[in-house]
N, C-alpha and C positions, 0 to 999 in steps of 0.2 A: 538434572538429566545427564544418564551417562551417555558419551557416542565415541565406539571404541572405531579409529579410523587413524591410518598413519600419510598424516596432511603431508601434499606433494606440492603445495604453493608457501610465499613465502609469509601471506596472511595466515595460513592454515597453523602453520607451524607455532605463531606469534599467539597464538588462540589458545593452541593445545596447553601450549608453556603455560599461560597466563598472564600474561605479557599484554595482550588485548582483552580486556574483561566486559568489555559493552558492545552496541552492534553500530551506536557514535562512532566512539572511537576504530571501529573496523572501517567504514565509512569513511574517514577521514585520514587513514593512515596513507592513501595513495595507491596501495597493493589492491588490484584487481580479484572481485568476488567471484572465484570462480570452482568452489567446494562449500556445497549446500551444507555440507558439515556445521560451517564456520557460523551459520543461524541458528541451526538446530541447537549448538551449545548455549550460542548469546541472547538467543530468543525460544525459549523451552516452549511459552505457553503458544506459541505461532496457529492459528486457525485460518486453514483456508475453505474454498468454496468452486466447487467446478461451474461456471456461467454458461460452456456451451458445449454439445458433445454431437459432432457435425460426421455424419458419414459419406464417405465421398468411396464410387464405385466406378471401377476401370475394366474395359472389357480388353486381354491377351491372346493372345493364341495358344495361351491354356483356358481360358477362361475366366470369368470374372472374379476380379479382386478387388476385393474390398478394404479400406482403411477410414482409421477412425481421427477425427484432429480433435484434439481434446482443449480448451481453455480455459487458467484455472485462476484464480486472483488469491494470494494468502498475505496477514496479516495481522497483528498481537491486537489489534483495537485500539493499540495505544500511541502512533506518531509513526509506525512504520506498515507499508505495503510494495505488493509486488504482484504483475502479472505476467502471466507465461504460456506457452502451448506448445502441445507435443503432436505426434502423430503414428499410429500406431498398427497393427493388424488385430488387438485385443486392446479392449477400453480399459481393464485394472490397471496394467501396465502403462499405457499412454496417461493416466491421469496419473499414476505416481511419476512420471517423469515430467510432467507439465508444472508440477507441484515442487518439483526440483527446479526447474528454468524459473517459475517464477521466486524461487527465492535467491537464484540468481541475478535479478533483475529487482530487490527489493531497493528501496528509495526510504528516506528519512523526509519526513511531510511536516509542513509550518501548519499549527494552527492557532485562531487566536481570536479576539473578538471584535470582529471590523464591523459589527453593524449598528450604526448609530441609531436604532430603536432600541437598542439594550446596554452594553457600556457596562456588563456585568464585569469584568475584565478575566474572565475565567477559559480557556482555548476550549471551547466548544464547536465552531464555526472555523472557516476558511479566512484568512486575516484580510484580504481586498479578494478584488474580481479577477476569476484566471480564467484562460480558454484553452479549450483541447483540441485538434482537429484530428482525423482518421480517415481516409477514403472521401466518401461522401458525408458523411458525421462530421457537428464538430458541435462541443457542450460548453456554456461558459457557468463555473459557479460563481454564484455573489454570497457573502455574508449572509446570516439570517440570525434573527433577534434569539436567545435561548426559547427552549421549548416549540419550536415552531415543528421540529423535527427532519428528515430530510424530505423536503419536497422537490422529488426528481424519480425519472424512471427506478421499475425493481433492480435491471444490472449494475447501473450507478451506486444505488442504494446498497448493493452488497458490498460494493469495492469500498464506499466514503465507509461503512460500519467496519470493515476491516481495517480502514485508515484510521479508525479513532474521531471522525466527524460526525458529530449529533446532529447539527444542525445544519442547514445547506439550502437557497434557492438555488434551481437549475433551469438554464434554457435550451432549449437544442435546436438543433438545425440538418438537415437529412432524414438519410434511410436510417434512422433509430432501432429497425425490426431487426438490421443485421447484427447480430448482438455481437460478433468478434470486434467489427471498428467501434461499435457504440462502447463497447470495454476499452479499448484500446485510446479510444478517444477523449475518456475520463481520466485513463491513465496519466498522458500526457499531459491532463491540464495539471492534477497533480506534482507533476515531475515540474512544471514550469513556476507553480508554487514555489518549491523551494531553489529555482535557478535566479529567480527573480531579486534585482539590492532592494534594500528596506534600510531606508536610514534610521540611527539608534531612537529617536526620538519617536518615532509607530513603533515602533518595537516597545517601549516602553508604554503611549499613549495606549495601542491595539490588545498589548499583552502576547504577543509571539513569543511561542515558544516550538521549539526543534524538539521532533523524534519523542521520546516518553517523555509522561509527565506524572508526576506524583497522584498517586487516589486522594479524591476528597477527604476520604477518610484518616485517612493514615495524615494529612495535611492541620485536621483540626485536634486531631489527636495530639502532634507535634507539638499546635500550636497551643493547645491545654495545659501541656508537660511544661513549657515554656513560662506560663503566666504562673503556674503551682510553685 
């Protein structure tokens, strides 16, 4: 993917060069995400999904105005997400900039296989139990065995398929209907995912792994080429 832009951060720059070739390693350089650029290069196939698109109307002494807040959640499917919201007098606009802010706010997500019904050791699942909280909302996922699928509200279920999580039990707790905090509250539990230590031994036991992970395929392919 080309994206012709002349970076004004010190990540941007580091990007452009070549110098940072992954969306890891952007993540861990320390330099602050702050030029949606820097994904668009590291993360070409990036898919997002607008969750809410909320109009909010003001009455002036000109008369009424109206604005639009838009909430968007994007992500590769594969170990990275991010959610955002903009707000706008026109919804195309507001939703391409919400779609900016959240890949300003993208996160690198653990996953792995913490549910002792399966032990497949494959990052399917969320590796232990996290919680989220938002306003009145707050969602904790636990592991779930392969194939179970995600068993959890639709907004949830957009965000974890953007994160790369198959499988998922959820529990919730609040006003669920408000779909900004119910987003915003999955988020976090996410984000807490990967703030969380794991000592090397689950890590190894659970199978966690950070941010992308190899295709099945291209993995048994390797590991064919390997045995030939």
């Amino acid at each position: 993917m080309i994206v012709e832009w002349d970076p004004k951060t010190k990540l941007g720059v580091q990007v452009k060069k070549g110098k940072i070739t992954t969306m890891h390693d952007a993540l861990e350089s320390g330099f602050p995400l702050r030029e949606p650029q820097v994904v668009d290069i590291l993360l070409p196939d990036l898919a997002d999904e607008v969750l809410d698109v909320n109009m909010v109307q003001r009455m002036t002494d000109s008369g009424r105005r109206v604005k639009f807040v838009i909430t968007v959640a994007v992500g590769n499917k594969n170990g990275y997400v991010g959610l955002g919201q903009a707000k706008g007098k026109e919804v195309g606009a507001s939703i391409r900039k919400a779609i900016e802010n959240a890949k300003l706010e993208l996160i690198e997500i653990r996953r792995g296989c913490g549910s002792w019904e399966c032990g497949c050791g494959k990052p399917h699942t969320v590796p232990f139990a996290v919680t989220g909280k938002s306003g009145s909302v707050e969602i904790t996922f636990k592991p779930a065995p392969q194939g179970i699928g995600l068993a959890t509200g639709e907004v949830a279920k957009k965000i974890l398929t953007l994160a790369g999580i198959k499988d998922c039990w959820a529990f919730t707790n609040g006003q669920t209907r408000t779909t900004v905090n119910y987003a915003k509250a999955v988020f976090n539990a996410l984000k807490k995912n990967t703030e969380m230590r794991v000592l090397s031994s689950e890590v190894q036991s659970i199978g966690i792994l950070s941010g992308e992970t190899e295709p099945e395929e291209e993995k048994e392919s390797s590991m064919t080429e390997e045995a030939a």
